[in-house]
C-alpha positions in Angstrom: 48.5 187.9 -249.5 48.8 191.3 -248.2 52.0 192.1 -245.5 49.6 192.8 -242.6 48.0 189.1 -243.2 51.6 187.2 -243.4 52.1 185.0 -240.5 55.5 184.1 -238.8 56.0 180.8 -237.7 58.1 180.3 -234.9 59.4 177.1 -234.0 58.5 175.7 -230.4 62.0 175.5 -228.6 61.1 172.7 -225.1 62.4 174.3 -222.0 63.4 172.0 -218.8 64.2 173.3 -215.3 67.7 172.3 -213.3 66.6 169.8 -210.6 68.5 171.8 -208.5 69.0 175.5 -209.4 65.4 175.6 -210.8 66.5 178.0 -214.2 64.5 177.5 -216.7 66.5 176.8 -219.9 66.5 175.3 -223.5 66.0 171.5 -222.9 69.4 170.6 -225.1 71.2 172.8 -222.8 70.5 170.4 -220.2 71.7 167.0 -219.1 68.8 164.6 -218.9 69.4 161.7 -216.2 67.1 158.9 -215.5 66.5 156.6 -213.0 65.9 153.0 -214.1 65.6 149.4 -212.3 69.6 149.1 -213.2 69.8 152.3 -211.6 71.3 156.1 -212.5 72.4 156.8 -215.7 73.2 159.6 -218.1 70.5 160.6 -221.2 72.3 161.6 -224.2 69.4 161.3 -226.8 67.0 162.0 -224.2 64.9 159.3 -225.2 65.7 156.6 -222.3 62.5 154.9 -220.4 62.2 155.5 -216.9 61.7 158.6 -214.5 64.1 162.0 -215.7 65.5 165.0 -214.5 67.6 167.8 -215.9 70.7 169.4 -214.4 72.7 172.3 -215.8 76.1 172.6 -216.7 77.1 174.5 -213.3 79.6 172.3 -211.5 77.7 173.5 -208.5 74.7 171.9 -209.4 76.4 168.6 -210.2 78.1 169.1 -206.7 74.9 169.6 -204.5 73.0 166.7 -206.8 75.9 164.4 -205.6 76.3 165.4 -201.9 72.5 165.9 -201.6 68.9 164.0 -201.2 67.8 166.6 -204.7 68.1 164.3 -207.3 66.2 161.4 -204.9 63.2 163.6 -204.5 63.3 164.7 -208.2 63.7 161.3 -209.6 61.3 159.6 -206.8 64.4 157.2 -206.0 66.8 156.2 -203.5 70.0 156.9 -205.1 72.9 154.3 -204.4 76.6 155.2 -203.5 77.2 153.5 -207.2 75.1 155.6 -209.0 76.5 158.7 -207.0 79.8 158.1 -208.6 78.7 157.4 -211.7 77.2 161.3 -211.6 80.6 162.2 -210.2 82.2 160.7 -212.9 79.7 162.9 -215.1 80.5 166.1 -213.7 81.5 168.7 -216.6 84.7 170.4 -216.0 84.9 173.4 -213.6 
């Protein structure tokens, strides 16, 4: 096979959005959180049932997601005090 007719294969990388600042990154950059009947929790493997949504690793998006009604639009869920702190409790470092 001739140069000109070699093909590169480049591997599909997912890309997410931030729930809250809406950048578009690499989807293992972000921190998957999903809504389930037993309520909020964080998505390691990414592989959890229920309804998910991404935030970056900006403190300030963790900040707004707690103090605001973002994450309850995103997630199409009442968030309870109990799962607020559990996000608090998530926060990465500033």
């Amino acid at each position: 096979m001739s140069k000109e007719h070699a093909q590169v294969h480049h591997k599909h990388v997912p890309q997410r959005i931030c729930a809250v600042c809406r950048e578009k990154v690499e989807k293992q950059v972000l921190t998957r959180l999903v809504c389930t009947d037993a309520g909020l929790f964080i998505d390691p493997s990414g592989k959890m049932n229920g309804r998910g949504a991404y935030l970056c690793n900006n403190r300030s998006c963790w900040e707004r997601a707690v103090k605001t009604t973002i994450l309850d639009k995103a997630l199409k869920a009442t968030l309870t005090d109990e799962d607020r702190k559990r996000l608090q409790q998530a926060m990465p470092p500033s």
